[in-house]
C-alpha positions in Angstrom: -41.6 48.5 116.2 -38.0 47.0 116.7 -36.0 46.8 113.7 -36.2 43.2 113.4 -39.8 42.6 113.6 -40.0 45.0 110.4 -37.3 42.6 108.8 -39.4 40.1 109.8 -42.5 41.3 108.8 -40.5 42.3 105.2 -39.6 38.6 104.8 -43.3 37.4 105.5 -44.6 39.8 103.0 -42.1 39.0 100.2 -42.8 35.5 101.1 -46.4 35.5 100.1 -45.7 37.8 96.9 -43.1 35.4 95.5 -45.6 32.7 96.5 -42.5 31.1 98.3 -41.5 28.1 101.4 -38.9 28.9 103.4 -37.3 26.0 105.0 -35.0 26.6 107.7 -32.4 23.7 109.3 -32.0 23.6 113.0 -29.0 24.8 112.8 -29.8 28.0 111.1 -29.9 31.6 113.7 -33.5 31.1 116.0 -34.9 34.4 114.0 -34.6 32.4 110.5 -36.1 29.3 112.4 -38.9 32.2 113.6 -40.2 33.4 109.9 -39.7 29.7 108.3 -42.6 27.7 107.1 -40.7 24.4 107.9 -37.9 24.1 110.2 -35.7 20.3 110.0 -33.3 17.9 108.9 -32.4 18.7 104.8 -34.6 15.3 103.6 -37.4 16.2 105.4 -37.3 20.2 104.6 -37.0 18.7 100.6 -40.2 16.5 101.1 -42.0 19.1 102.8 -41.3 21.6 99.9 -43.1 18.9 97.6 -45.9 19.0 99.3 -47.1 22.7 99.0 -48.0 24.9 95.9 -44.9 27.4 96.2 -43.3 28.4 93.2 -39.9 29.2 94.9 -38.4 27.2 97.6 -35.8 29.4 100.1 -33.7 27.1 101.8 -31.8 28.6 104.6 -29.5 25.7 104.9 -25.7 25.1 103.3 -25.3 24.3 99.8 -25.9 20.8 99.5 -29.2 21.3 101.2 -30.2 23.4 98.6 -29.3 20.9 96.2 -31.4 18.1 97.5 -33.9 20.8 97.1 -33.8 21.5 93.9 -33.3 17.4 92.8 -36.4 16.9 94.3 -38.2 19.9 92.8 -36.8 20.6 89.7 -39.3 22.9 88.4 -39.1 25.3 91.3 -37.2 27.9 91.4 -34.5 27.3 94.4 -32.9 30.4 96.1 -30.3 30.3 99.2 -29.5 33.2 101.4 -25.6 32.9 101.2 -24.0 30.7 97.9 -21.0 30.3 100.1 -22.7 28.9 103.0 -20.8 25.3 102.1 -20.1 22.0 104.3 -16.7 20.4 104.9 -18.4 16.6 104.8 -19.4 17.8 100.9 -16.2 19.8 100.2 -14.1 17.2 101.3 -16.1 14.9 99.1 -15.2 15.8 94.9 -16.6 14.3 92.2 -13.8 13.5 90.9 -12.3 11.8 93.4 -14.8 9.7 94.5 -15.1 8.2 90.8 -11.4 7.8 91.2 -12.5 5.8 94.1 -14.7 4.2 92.7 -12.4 2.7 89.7 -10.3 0.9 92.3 -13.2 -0.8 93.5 -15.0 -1.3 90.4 -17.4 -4.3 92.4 -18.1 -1.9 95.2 -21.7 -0.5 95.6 -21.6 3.3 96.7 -23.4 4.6 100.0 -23.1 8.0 100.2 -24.4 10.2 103.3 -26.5 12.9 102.0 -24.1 15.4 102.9 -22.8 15.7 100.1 -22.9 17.1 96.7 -25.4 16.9 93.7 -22.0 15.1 91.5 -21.1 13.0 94.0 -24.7 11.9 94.4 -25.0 11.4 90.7 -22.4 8.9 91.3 -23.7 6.9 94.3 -25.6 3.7 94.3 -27.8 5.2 97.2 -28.2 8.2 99.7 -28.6 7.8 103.2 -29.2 9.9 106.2 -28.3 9.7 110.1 -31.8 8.1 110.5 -32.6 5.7 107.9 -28.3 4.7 107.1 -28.3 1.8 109.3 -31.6 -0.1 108.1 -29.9 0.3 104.0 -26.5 -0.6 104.8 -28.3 -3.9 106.6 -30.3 -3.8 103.0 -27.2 -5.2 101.0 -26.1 -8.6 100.6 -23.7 -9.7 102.5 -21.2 -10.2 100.4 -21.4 -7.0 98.8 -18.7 -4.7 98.5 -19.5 -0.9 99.7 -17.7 2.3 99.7 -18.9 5.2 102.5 -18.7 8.4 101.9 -18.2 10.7 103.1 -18.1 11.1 106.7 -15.8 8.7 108.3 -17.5 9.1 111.9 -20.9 8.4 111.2 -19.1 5.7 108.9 -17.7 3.4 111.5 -20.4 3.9 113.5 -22.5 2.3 111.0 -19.8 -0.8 110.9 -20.4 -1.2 114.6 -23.7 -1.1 114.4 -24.5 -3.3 111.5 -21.8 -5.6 111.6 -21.3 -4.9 107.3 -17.6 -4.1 106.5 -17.1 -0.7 104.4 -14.4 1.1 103.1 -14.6 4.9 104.7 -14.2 8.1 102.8 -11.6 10.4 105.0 -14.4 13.1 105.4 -14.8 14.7 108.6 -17.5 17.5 109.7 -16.0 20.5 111.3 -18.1 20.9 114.6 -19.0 17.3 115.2 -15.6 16.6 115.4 -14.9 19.2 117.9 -16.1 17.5 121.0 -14.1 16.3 124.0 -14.1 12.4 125.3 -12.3 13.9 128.6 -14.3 16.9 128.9 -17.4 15.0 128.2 -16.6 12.4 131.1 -15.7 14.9 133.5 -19.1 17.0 132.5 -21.3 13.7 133.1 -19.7 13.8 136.8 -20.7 16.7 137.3 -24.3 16.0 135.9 -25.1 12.4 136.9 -28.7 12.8 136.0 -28.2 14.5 132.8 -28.7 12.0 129.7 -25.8 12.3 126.7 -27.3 12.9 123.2 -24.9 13.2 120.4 -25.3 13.0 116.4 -23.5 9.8 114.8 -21.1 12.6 112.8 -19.3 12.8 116.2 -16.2 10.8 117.3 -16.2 7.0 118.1 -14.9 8.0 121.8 -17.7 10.6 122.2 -20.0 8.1 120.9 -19.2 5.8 123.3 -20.2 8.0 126.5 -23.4 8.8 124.4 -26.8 7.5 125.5 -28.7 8.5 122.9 -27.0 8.6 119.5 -29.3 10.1 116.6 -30.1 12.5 113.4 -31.1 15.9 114.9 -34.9 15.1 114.5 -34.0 11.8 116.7 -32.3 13.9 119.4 -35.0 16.4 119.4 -37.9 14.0 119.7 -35.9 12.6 123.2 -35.6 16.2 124.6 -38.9 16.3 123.9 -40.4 12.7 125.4 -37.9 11.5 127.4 -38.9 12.2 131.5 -34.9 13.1 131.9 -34.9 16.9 133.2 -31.3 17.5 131.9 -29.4 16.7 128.9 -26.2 17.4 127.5 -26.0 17.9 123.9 -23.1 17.0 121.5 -24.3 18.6 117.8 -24.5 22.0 116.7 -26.5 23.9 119.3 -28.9 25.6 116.5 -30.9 22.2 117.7 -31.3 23.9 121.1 -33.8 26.9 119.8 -36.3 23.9 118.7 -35.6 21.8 121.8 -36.2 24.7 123.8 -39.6 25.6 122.4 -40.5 21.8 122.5 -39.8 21.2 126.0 -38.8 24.7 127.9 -39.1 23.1 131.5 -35.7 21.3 130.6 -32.2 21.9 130.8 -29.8 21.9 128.1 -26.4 21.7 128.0 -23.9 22.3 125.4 -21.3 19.1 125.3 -17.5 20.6 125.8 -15.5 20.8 122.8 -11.4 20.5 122.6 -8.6 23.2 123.6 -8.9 26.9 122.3 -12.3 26.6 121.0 -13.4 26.0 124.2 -12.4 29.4 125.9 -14.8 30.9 122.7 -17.6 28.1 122.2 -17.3 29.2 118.7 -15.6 25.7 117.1 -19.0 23.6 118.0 -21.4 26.1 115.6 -21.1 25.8 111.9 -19.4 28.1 110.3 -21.4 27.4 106.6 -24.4 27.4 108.7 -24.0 30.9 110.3 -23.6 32.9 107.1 -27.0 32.8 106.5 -29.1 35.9 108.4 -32.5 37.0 108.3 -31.4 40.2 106.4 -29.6 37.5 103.7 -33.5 35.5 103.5 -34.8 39.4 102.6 -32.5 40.0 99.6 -32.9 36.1 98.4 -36.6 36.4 97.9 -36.5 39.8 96.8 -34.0 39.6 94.1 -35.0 35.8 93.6 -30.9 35.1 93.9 -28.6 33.4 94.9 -30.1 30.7 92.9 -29.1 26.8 92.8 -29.1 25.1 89.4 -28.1 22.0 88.4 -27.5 20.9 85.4 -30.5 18.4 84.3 -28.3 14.7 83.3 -26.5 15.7 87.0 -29.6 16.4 88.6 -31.4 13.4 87.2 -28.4 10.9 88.2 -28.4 11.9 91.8 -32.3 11.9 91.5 -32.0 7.7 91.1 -30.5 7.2 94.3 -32.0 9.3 96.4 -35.8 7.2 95.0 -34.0 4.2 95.6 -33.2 5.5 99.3 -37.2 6.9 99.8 -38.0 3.3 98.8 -35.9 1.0 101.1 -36.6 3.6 103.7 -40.2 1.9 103.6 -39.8 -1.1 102.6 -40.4 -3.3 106.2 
């Protein structure tokens, strides 16, 4: 037997003792997305934890992930592989801050992008994601001021897209932010067939070559339907170990990124992301640590936005 299929089979085994979910993002390595009950976007991995019987939830995502997690399940235990394993849209993102914010624009209405942390959500007026954001913001009255945070990208995107004014939190995500307009132009020559998909946390430029622009589910779900043979990929190419076992007769290609990082590749994965290993999902559920807590008034505070975002995600 190789020596991962025995930490494989070690991670299944501790899995069913601890009576535990392990949710994997699609960013995570393929051999986490391999041994992981659920594998998706952080909402979605958070609702799908709600729905079984486990007792702990392991969530090999970044922090905030974890987070959401644990607001939606407080009485589970929630364990992460790496406590480091951060974000840059959260980091950049304080509490603090964004109630300083907040005090200059004491009218304003908060819309914060779930990637972000559990204080900052406490603090917003509603969460959205990459999939539902546009149908909320559109939610508001018109006249009402809001504040984004805290990606800037997926941000003005959003102002194109709904027309609604907002004043942007100067948040940025690492990788998305990496890929090249030029390079991206040049790349499409070269592929004329090959459709563009790229995730709303990219650049306006990049966005604009784009032909399908969507949450990672949304860019999935076209690899997987759409009757285009090639596509070219700008978000963090985790994704492509999901495409590829949706629709393996297609071709995938990773969407060129800016200057020295393209001579390595290694400036369009997520550094956060890539701390977590399958030997690192082993020790969580053995030692039932790293764990996320949050303390219960922050916890319930972000809880009331993210219910008001579940509900005007349905309404029609």
């Amino acid at each position: 037997m190789l020596a991962h299929d025995s930490l494989a089979d070690e991670v299944v085994a501790l899995k069913k003792s601890r009576r535990a979910v392990i949710l994997a993002h699609y960013y995570q390595e393929s051999d986490i997305q391999d041994v992981a009950d659920f594998v998706g976007d952080s909402l979605q991995l958070s609702q799908e934890a709600q729905a079984t019987e486990a007792e702990v939830i392991c969530f090999a995502g970044v922090h905030f992930m974890a987070e959401v997690a644990k607001i939606l399940n407080p009485t589970r235990t929630v364990v992460v592989p790496d406590l480091e394993a951060g974000c840059s849209l959260s980091d950049a993102c304080p509490p603090a801050g964004l109630a300083a914010f907040k005090a200059q624009h004491p009218g304003a209405k908060v819309v914060a992008y779930i990637n972000c942390s559990a204080g900052v959500k406490a603090l917003a007026d509603v969460i959205v994601t990459s999939s539902n954001a546009e149908k909320i913001v559109k939610s508001f009255p018109a006249g009402q001021e809001l504040l984004f945070v805290p990606d800037k990208n997926l941000g003005r995107y959003l102002v194109e897209k709904t027309g609604r004014p907002m004043i942007l939190w100067e948040g940025a995500c690492i990788v998305h932010e990496q890929y090249n307009e030029r390079k991206l132009v040049q790349m499409k020559a070269r592929h004329p067939g090959a459709l563009v998909l790229a995730h709303p946390e990219c650049e306006g430029p990049v966005l604009r070559h784009a032909d399908v622009v969507g949450s990672t589910k949304a860019l999935l779900e076209c690899v997987r339907k759409d009757p285009a043979r090639e596509f070219i990929v700008a978000t963090e190419p985790g994704i492509f170990h999901e495409m590829e076992r949706a629709a393996p007769q297609k071709a995938l290609l990773e969407a060129p990124i800016h200057g020295a990082c393209a001579a390595t590749g290694a400036c369009n994965t997520c550094p956060h992301m890539k701390r977590n290993t399958l030997e690192k999902v082993r020790d969580a559920l053995a030692n039932l640590a790293p764990r996320v807590d949050l303390e219960e008034g922050v916890r319930a505070g972000a809880f009331v936005p993210m219910q008001r975002m579940l509900e005007l995600s349905k309404a029609a």
